[in-house]
C-alpha positions as CSV (number, residue, x, y, z in Angstrom):
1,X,0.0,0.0,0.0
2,X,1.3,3.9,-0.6
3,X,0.8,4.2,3.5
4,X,3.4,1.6,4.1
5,X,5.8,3.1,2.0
6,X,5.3,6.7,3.0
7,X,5.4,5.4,6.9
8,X,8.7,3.7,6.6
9,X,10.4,6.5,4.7
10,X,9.4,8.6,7.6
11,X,10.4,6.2,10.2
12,X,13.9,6.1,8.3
13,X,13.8,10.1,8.4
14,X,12.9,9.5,12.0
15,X,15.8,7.4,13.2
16,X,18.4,9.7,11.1
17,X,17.8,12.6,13.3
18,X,17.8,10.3,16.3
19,X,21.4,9.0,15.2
20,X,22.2,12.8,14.6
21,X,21.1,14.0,18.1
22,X,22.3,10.9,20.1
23,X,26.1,11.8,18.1
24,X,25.4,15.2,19.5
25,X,24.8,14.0,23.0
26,X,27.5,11.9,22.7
27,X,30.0,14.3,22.5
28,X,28.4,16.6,25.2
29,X,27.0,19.0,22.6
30,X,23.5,20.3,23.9
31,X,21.7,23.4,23.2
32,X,20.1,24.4,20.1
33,X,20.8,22.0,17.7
34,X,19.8,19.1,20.0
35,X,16.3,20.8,20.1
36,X,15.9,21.4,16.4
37,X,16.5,18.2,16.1
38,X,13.7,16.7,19.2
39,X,11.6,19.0,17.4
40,X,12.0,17.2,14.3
41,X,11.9,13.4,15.5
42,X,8.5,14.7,17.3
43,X,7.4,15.7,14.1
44,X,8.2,12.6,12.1
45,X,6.5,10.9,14.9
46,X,2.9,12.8,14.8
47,X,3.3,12.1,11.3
48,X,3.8,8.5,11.0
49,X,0.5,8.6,13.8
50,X,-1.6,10.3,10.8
51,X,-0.1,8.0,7.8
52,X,-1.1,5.1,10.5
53,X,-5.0,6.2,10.7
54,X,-5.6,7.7,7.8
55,X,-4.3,4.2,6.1
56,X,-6.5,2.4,9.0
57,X,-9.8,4.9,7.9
58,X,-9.2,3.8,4.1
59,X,-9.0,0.0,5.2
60,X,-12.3,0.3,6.8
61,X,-13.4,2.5,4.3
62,X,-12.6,0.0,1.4
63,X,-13.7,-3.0,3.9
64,X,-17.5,-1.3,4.0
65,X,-17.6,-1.2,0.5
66,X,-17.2,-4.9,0.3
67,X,-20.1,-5.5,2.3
């Protein structure tokens, strides 16, 4: 399905700004760039929640017009 596809590319976005924040925690760096990057991971997150129930709305959408 396009959902699957379009959730795992954001999950990969996801976990590439976690690998980027946890190298800058790491090395002790905090601040602002540490944030822009929680701010991103938290909004690949809500995303991937949307993808997840707009693709379960269409299953049960497509599932009722089965019936």
């Amino acid at each position: 399905m396009m959902y699957d596809l379009m959730i795992e590319n954001w999950e990969d976005e996801k976990y590439g700004y976690e690998q980027q924040r946890n190298q800058l925690l790491n090395a002790g760096q905090y601040g602002e760039p540490v944030r822009i990057l929680n701010t991103k991971i938290e909004m690949c997150r809500q995303f991937v929640q949307f993808l997840k129930r707009c693709e379960e709305q269409e299953l049960a959408l497509l599932k009722e017009s089965e019936e």
